[in-house]
N, C-alpha and C positions, 0 to 999 in steps of 0.2 A: 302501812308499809306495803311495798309492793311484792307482791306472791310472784311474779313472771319473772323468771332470771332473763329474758330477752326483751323487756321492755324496759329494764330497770338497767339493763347492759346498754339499752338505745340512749335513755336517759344520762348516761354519764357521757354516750359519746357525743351527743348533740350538747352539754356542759361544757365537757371538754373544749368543740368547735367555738361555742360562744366566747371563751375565755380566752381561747387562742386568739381569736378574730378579734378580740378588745388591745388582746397586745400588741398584735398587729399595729391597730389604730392609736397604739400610744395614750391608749385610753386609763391604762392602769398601771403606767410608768411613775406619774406623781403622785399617784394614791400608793406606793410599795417604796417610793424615794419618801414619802412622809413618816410613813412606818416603821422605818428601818432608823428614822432620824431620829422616831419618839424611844426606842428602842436604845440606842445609841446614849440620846441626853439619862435613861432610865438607868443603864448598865454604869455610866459616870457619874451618877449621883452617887448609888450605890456601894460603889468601887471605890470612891473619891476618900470618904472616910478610913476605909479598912485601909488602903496604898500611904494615906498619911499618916496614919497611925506607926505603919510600918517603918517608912521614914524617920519618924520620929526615935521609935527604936535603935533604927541603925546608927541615926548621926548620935546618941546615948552612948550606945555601946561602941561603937568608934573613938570619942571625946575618952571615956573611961579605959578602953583597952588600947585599940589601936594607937592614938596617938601618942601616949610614954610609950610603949616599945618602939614606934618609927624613931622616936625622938634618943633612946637610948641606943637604938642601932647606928643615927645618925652620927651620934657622939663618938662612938668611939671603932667608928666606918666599919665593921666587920660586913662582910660580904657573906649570906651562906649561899654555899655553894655545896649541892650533890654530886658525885661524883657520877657516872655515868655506871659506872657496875654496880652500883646501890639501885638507881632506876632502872636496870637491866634484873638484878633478882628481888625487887620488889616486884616488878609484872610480870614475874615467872610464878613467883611463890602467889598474887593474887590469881593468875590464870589456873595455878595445879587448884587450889582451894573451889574457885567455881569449877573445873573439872570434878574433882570429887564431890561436892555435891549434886552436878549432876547427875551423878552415875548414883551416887548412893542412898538417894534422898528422892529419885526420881522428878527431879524439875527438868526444866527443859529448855537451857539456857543457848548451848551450843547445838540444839537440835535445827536451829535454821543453817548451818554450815558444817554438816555432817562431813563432808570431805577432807578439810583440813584435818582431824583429830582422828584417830584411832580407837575404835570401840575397846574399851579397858573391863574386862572381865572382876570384880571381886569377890570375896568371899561374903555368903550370905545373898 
């Protein structure tokens, strides 16, 4: 190893120059286009199994759940519909609940938009 912190600093920068200089010259464009391909074919070998497996899962549980309920919905056409003040104090009642655990639990949920909310004092 090299003891000179300024000969070992010369040493990365004349690296550095060489490497740059090769890209430059498009020297090491198809040696990092091959790499990234081997890479590529590795991560979809990999991947291929677990994504199909999953697949498999879903169109299961689709076939078994999903389709009798679409099927029984289609039957007898009901339509559900929420009404707009039910989605109005559902994101109320979830917003107070993340409010109070932030304040009470100290996470720190609403700390990237501290202006919209008002720091809320509790007991304890």
């Amino acid at each position: 190893m090299i003891d000179n912190a300024y000969v070992r600093l010369l040493y990365i920068f004349a690296g550095t120059c060489f490497v740059t200089y090769w890209f430059y010259l498009r020297l090491l464009n198809p040696f990092i286009d091959s790499a990234l391909a081997i890479v590529k074919c590795a991560l979809y070998v990999l991947l291929m199994f677990f994504f199909g497996c999953v697949g498999k899962v879903y169109m299961v549980i689709k076939k078994i759940i999903g389709d009798p309920i679409r099927n029984v919905l289609q039957r007898i056409h009901i339509r559900i519909h929420i009404p707009l003040v039910m989605k109005v104090i559902v994101y109320y009642l979830v917003g107070f609940g993340i409010f109070v655990l932030d304040h009470l639990y100290g996470t720190k949920i609403y700390e990237a938009d501290e202006t919209t909310f008002y720091h809320v004092v509790f007991q304890g």
